[in-house]
C-alpha positions in Angstrom: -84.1 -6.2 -2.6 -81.0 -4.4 -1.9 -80.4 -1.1 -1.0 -77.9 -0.9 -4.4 -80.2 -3.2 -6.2 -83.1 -0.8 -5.2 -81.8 2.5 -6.1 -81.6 1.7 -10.0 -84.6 -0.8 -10.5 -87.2 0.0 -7.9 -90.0 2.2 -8.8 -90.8 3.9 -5.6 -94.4 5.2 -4.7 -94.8 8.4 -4.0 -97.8 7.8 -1.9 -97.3 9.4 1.5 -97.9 6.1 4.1 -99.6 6.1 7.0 -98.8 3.9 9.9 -101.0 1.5 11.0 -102.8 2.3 14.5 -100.9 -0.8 17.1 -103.4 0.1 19.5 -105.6 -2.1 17.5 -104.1 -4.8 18.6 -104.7 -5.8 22.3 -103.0 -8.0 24.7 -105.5 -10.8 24.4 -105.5 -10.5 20.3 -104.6 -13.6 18.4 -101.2 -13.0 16.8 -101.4 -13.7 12.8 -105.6 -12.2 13.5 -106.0 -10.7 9.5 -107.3 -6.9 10.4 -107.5 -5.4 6.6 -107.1 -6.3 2.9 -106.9 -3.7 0.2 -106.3 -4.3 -3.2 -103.0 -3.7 -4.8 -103.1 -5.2 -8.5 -105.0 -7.2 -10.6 -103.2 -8.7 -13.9 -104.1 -11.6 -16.5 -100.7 -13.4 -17.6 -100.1 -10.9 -20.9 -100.3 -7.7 -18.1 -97.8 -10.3 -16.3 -95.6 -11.0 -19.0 -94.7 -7.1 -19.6 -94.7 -6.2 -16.0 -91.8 -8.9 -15.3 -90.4 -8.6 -18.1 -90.1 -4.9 -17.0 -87.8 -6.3 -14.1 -85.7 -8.5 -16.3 -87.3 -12.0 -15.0 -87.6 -14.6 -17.1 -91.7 -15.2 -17.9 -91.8 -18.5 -19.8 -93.3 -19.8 -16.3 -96.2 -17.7 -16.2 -99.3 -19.4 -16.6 -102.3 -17.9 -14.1 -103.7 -14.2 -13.9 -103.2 -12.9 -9.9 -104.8 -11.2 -7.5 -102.6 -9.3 -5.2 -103.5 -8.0 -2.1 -102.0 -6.2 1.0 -102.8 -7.8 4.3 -102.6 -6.0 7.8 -102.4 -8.4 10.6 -101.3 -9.1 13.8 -98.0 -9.5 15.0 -95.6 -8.8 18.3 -92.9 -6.9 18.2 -89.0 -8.0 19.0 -90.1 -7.5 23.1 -93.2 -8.9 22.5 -95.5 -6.3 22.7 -98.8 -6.6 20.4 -98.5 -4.6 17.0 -99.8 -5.1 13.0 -98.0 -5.2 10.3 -98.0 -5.6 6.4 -97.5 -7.8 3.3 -98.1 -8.5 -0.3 -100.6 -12.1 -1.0 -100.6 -12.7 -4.0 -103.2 -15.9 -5.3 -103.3 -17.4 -8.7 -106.6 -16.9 -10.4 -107.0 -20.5 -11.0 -109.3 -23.8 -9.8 -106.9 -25.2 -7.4 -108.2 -25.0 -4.3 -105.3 -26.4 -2.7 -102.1 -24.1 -3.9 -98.8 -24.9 -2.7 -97.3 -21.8 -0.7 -94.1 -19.3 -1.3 -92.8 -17.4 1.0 -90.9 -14.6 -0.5 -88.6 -12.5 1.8 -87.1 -9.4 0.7 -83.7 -7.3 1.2 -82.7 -4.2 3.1 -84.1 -1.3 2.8 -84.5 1.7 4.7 -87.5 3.2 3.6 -91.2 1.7 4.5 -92.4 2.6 1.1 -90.0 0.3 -0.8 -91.5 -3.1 0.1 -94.0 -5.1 -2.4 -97.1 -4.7 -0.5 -97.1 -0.5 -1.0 -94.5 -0.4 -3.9 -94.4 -1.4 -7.9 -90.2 -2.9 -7.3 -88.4 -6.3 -7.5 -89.8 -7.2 -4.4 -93.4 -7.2 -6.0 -92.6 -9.0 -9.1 -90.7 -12.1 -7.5 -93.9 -12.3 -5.4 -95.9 -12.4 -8.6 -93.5 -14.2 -10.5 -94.1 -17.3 -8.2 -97.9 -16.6 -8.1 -98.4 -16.6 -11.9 -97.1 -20.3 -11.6 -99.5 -21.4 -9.5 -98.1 -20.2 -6.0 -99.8 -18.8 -2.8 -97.2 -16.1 -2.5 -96.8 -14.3 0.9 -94.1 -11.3 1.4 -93.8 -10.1 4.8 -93.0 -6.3 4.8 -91.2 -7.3 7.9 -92.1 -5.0 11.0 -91.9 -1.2 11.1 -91.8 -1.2 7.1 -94.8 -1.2 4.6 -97.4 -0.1 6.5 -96.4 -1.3 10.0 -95.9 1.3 12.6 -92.5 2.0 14.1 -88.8 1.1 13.6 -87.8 -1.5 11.7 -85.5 -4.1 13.3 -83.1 -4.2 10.8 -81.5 -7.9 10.8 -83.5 -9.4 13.8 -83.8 -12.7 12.8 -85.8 -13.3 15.4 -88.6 -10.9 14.9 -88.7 -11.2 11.2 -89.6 -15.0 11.8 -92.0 -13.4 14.4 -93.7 -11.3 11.4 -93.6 -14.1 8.6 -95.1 -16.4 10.4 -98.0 -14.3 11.3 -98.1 -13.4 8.0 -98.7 -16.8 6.6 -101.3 -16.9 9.4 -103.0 -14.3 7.9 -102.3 -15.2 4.5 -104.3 -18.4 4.9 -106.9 -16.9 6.6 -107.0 -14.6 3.8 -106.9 -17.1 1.0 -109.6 -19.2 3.3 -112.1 -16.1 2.2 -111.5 -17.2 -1.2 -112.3 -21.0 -0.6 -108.9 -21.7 -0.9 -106.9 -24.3 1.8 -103.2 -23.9 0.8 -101.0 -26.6 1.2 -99.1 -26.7 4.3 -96.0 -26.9 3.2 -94.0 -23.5 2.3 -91.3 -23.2 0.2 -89.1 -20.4 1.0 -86.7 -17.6 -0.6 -85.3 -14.4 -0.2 -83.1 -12.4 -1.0 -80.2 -10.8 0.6 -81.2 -10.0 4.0 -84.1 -12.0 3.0 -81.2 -15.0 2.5 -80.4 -14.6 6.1 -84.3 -14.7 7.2 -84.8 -17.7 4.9 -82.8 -20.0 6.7 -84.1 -18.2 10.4 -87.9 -19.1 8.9 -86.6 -22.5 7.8 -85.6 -23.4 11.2 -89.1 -21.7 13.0 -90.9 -23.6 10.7 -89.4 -26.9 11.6 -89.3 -26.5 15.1 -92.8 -26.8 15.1 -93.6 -22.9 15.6 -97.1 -23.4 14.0 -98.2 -26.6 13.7 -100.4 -26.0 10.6 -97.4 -24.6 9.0 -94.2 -26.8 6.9 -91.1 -26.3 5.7 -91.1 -27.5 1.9 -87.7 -26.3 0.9 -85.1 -23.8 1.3 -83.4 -21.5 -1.5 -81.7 -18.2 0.0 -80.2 -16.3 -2.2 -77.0 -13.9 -1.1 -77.9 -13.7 2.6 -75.7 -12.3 5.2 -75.3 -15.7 6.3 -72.3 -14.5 9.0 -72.8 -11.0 10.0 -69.4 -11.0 11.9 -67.5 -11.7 9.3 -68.9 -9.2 6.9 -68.8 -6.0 9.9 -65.1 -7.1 9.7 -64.9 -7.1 6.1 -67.2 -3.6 5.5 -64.6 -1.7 8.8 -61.7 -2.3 6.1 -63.7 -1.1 3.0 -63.6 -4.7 1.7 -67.8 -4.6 1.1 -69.9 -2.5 -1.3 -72.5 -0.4 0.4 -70.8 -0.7 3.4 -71.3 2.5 4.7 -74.8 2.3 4.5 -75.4 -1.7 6.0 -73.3 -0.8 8.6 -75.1 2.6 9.4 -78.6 1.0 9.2 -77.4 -2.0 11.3 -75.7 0.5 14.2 -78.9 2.3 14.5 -81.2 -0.8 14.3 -79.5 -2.9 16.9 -78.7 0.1 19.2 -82.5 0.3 19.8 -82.9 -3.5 20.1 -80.0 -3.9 22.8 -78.7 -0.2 24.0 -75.3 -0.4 21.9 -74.8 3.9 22.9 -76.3 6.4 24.9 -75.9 9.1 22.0 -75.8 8.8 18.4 -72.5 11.0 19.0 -70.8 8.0 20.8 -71.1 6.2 17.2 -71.5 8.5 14.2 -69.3 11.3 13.3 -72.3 13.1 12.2 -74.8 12.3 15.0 -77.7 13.3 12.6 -77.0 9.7 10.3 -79.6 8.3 13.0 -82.2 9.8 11.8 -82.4 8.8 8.3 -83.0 5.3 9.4 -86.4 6.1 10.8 -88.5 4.8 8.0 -90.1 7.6 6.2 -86.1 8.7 4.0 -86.0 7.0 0.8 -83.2 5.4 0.0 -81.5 7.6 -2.2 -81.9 10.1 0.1 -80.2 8.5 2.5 -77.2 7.9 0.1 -76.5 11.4 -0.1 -76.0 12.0 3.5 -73.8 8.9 4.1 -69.5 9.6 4.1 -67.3 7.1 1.7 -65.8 5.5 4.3 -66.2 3.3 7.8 -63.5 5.9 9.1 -65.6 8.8 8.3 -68.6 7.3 9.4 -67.4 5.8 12.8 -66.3 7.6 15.8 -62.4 5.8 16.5 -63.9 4.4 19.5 -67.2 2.7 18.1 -64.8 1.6 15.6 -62.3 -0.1 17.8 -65.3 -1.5 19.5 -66.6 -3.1 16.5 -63.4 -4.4 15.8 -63.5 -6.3 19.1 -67.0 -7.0 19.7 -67.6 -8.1 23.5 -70.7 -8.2 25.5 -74.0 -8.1 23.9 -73.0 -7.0 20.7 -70.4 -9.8 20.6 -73.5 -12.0 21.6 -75.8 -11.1 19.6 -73.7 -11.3 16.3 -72.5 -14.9 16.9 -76.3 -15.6 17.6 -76.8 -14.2 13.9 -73.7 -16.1 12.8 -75.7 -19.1 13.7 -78.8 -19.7 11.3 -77.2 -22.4 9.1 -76.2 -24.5 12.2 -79.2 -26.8 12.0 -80.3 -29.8 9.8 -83.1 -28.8 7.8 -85.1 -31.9 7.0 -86.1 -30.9 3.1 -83.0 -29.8 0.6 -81.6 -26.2 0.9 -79.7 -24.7 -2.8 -77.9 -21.5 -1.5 -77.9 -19.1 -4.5 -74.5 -16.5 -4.8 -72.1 -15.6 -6.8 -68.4 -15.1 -6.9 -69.0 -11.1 -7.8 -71.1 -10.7 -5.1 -69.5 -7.6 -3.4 -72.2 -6.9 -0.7 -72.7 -10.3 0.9 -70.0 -11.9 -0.5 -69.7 -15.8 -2.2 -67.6 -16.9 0.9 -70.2 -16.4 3.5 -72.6 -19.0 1.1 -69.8 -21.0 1.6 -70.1 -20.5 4.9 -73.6 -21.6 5.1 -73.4 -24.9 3.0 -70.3 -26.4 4.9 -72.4 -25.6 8.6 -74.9 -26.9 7.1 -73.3 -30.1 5.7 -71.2 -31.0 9.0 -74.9 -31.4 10.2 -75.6 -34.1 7.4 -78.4 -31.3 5.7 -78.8 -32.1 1.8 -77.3 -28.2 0.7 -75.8 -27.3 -2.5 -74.3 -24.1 -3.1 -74.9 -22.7 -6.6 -72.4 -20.0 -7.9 -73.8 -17.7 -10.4 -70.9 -16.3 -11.7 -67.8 -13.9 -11.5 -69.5 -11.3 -13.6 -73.0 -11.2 -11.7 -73.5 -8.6 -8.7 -75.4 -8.7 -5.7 -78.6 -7.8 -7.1 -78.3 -9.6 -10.6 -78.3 -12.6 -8.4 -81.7 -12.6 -7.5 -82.7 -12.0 -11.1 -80.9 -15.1 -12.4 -81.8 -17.7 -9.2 -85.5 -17.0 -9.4 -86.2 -18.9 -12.2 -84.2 -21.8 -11.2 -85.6 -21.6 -7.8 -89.0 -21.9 -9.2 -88.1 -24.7 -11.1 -86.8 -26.4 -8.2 -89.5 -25.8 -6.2 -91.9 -27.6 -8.5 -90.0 -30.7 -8.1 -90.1 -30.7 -3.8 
């Protein structure tokens, strides 16, 4: 979910992955086309029970076996170029013919092998969590992670809603193979950077992006909801993991909008580029990365950030501005006041932009003695319940 959250509860494959081919898809292909299913897992509701259990989620709710599968499809990437990506689909092994959807959207992380369509991980089991209830649950690998070839754009809002959107495309195409016609409304959650794409989705969604497709409700849980604020929090130390969301985010953005001409101009130790390329696990990058901003930072890529102008300045206020909308169906923003990653105030953030445009938000505080990835543990739950009453 995470990359913190990750490194202690994640069990990582270690199945080598191999990129799909984007040469498969061609200019005139029809984005969200479903290319390839393969089968991930299989479980009836007492193999369910243990495995969530296993990742600390409450199973009272689980009531179907499920059928996971992972989907290629295809998708454009964040200059709209034709590529594929991944994602879990998971369908309850039940008679309704007409399930309700959940789109779950994971956290950062920096290695393609982490996300719930290749990996056993939290990711996985919030996507089955919601399936064993009776779900239609989609999780987007996101592009250039799971098995989708390239970099991944590392909060792009705009091209993760590009990918999930194809993948509910494929996902009911999928499920269509089954005899199944999912109900066109999706409820959507995610954690973490998956917060932060919740609300970007939300918005697609009800802008009419796919006519076939509906926003049901919105539950993000400890998304970055303003990036600006947390780059100047995370330059004075103030957020946990900083060192490595900034890192990831330097070397994400600078290929989505030129932000250096040489990894020198930004890093201390040039070489911190490279881990970000997909194919390091996680942990592996945390033993390469310094303590601190200052240590990471060159003094002037750190000045810059400190006064960000230009397109950089741009394109964070753009980010800044996912919960300036009405959404039309309630939103319940999920943190917690011992959040030190995302932070409690930048929830708060999002429910009063979100109220000064008369939206029906409530902002749920979990408590001063859950973290950043306990969060998503204790919300899930009452998200599902929540979702059963929309």
């Amino acid at each position: 979910m995470t990359f913190s959250t990750r490194l202690t509860a994640a069990v990582l494959c270690g199945v080598v992955v191999t990129a799909a081919v984007p040469a498969t898809a061609s200019a005139h292909s029809a984005r969200g086309e479903l290319l390839d299913v393969v089968p991930v897992s299989t479980m009836d509701t007492t193999q369910l029970v243990s495995y969530l259990g296993d990742y600390d989620l409450d199973t009272s709710r689980v009531r179907f076996a499920v059928h996971a599968k992972r989907i290629v499809y295809r998708t454009i990437d964040p200059r709209g170029k034709p590529t594929t990506a991944s994602a879990l689909v998971a369908l309850p092994r039940n008679n309704n013919r007409s399930p309700r959807q959940v789109a779950w959207l994971h956290g950062t992380t920096g290695y393609r092998g982490s996300t719930a369509s290749v990996a056993d991980g939290n990711d996985r089991a919030a996507a089955l969590l919601f399936a064993s209830a009776g779900y239609l649950t989609t999780a987007p690998d996101y592009l250039g992670l799971g098995t989708g070839p390239g970099y991944h754009p590392y909060v792009d809002a705009p091209s993760t809603v590009t990918a999930s959107v194809d993948a509910l495309r494929a996902a009911k195409q999928y499920a269509a193979r089954q005899g199944v016609r999912p109900d066109p409304r999706v409820m959507i959650t995610g954690h973490s950077q998956g917060g932060h794409a919740t609300m970007a989705l939300g918005q697609a969604l009800q802008r009419g992006v796919d006519p076939r497709l509906k926003v049901g409700a919105l539950a993000p849980i400890s998304g970055p909801f303003k990036p600006s604020a947390l780059v100047t929090k995370a330059l004075n130390d103030e957020i946990a993991n900083g060192v490595a969301y900034m890192a990831y985010w330097t070397v994400a953005w600078n290929r989505l909008h030129h932000l250096y001409d040489d990894p020198a101009d930004a890093f201390n130790d040039p070489s911190i580029e490279a881990l970000f390329d997909g194919e390091h696990r996680n942990e592996e990058i945390f033993r390469h990365l310094p303590k601190t901003m200052r240590e990471l930072l060159t003094p002037a890529y750190f000045e810059r950030l400190k006064h960000p102008t230009g397109v950089l300045g741009a394109k964070l206020r753009e980010a800044d501005g996912y919960c300036d909308w009405r959404p039309t169906v309630p939103v319940t923003i999920y943190s917690s006041a011992g959040d030190r990653d995302t932070l409690l105030e930048t929830s708060a953030y999002c429910d009063q932009r979100l109220k000064k445009h008369h939206a029906r938000s409530t902002l749920v505080d979990l408590g001063a003695d859950v973290n950043h990835g306990k969060a998503a543990k204790l919300a899930l739950p009452r998200i599902l319940t929540a979702f059963d009453r929309n």
